[in-house]
C-alpha positions, 0 to 999 in steps of 0.5 A, spaced: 624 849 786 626 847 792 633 848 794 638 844 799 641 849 805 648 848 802 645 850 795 642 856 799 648 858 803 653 857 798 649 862 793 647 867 799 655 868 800 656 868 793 650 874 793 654 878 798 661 876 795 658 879 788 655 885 792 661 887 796 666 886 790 661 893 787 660 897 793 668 897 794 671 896 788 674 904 788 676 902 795 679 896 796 682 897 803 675 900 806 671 894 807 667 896 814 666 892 819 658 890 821 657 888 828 650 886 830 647 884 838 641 880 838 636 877 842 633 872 837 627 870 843 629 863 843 629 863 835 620 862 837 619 868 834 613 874 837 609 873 838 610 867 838 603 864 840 601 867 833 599 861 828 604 864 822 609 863 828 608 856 831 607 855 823 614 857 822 618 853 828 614 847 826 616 847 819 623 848 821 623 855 817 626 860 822 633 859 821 633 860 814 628 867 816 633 869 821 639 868 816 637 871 811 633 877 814 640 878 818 645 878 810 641 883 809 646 888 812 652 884 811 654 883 818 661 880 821 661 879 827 653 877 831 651 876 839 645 872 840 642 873 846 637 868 848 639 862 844 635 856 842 638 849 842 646 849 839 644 846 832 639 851 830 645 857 832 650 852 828 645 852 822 644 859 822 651 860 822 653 855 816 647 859 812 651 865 813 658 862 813 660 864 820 664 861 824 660 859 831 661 859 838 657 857 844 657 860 850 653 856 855 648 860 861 647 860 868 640 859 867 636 857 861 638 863 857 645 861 853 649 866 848 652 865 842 657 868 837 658 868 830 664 871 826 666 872 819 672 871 821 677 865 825 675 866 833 682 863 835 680 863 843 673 863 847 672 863 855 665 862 859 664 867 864 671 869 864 671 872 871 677 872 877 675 866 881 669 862 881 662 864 879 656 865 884 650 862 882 646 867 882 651 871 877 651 870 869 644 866 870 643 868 862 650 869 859 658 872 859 663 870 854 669 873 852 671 871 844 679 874 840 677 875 833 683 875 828 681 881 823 684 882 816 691 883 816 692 880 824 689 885 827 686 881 833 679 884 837 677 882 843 670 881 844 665 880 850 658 877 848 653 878 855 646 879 856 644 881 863 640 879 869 633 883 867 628 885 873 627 893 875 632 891 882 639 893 878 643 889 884 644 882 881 646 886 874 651 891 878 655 885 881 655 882 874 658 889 871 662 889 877 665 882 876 666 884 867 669 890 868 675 886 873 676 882 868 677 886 863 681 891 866 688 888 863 685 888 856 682 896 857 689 898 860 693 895 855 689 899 850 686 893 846 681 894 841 674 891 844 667 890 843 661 889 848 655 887 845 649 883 847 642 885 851 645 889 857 637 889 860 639 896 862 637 903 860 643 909 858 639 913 864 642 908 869 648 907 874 649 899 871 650 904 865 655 909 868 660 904 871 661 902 863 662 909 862 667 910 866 670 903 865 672 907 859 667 904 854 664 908 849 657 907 846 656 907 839 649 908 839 651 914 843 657 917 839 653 916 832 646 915 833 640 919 832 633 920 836 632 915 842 634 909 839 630 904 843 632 897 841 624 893 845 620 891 844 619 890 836 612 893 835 612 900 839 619 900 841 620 904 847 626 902 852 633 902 849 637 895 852 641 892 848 648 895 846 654 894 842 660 898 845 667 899 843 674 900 847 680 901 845 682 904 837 676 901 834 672 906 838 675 911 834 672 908 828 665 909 830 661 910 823 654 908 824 650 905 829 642 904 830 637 899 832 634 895 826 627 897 826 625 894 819 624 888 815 621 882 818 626 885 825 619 889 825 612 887 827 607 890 823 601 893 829 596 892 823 597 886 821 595 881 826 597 875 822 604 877 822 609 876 827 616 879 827 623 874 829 624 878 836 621 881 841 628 886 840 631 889 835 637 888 833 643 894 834 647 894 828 654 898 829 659 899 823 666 901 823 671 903 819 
């Protein structure tokens, strides 16, 4: 039988409405927030020269892959890094029922944010003063979610120039951390998420550290927690931070090394959604 999208969505949500209503059913008041930071890889999948892969694109069928492996985990709030064009995004997002954002690149590589929640204001590349062209050439953008209750969250969905030469990225973090500093000094809950394309063992690293962000995978994960790429991973680039009250409420977080997130080294016909993981980080 096949069915619409809307059919799909509208049982997807259902499924997860259903689900919720059991989990906390003892405890109405403790539904935890689900973050995850995401480099889709242009929503191609990887590797994507493989021809289950290039089967998969052509037949329109990624977007529904991608957002049913992510339900899986019941996410609130999502970063995409390295998006593909708007009305796949679009498309995930109306699958998931999220509100979508998107959040143009310097270059070729645009960001996107989906939230469960209404996103009542968003800003590009928010710095003070213009933007350098050789600054944010993938993307930066600064997002307020309006949580249950009111609450509001600040949140900044980045991905980071790559290359082992660290001086483009610190300028960008540089540039990210003046523009944050009101929100940090005034104690506003935070998030920064997305693929920050430098190791814990660095000095881009220590400037979000003393900046007063906090790394959830640090605080609460367990082993290395590497996040690339999604066949041996071995280096841990992408991150979900937090600042402010919400960093006080870190339960859990960790790369999502599993279902269809993961490619299996011994199945050459297999392809995985990413070259990444994807970091899940869960909160009180």
């Amino acid at each position: 039988m096949t069915i619409s999208r809307r059919q799909f969505g509208g049982a997807l949500g259902a499924g997860l409405a259903v689900a919720n209503a059991h989990l906390f059913a003892d405890e109405p008041n403790s539904k935890p927030l689900r973050i995850i930071a995401y480099n889709i890889f242009g929503l191609t999948g990887w590797p994507h020269q493989r021809n289950l892969a290039k089967q998969a694109v052509a037949k329109g069928q990624m977007t529904k892959r991608l957002a049913m492996e992510l339900a899986l985990h019941e996410p609130d709030i999502i970063n995409f890094s390295e998006s593909p064009k708007e009305e796949l995004t679009k498309e995930v997002a109306e699958l998931l029922g999220m509100n979508h954002v998107r959040l143009p690149s310097g270059g070729n590589w645009p960001g996107t944010l989906l939230s469960k929640f209404e996103i009542t204001e968003s800003q590009n590349a928010p710095m003070t003063g213009a933007r350098p062209k050789e600054l944010f050439t993938r993307h930066w953008g600064r997002a307020t979610v309006k949580l249950p209750g009111h609450e509001k969250l600040i949140v900044h969905s980045a991905h980071l120039y790559p290359t082992a030469d660290p001086s483009v990225r610190l300028r960008e973090i540089r540039a990210m951390i003046e523009s944050m500093k009101p929100d940090l000094d005034a104690g506003r809950s935070m998030l920064l998420i997305g693929d920050l394309n430098h190791g814990p063992d660095t000095d881009e690293y220590k400037h979000w550290i003393d900046a007063g962000w906090v790394d959830t995978f640090a605080k609460t994960g367990n082993g290395e927690g590497p996040t690339i790429k999604s066949d041996i991973p071995q280096w841990r680039i992408d991150y979900v931070m937090a600042a402010g009250p919400i960093a006080d409420r870190i339960v859990e977080s960790r790369p999502l090394f599993e279902g269809a997130f993961r490619l299996h080294i011994n199945d050459k016909e297999s392809f995985a959604l990413s070259d990444h993981l994807p970091q899940l980080a869960v909160f009180r």
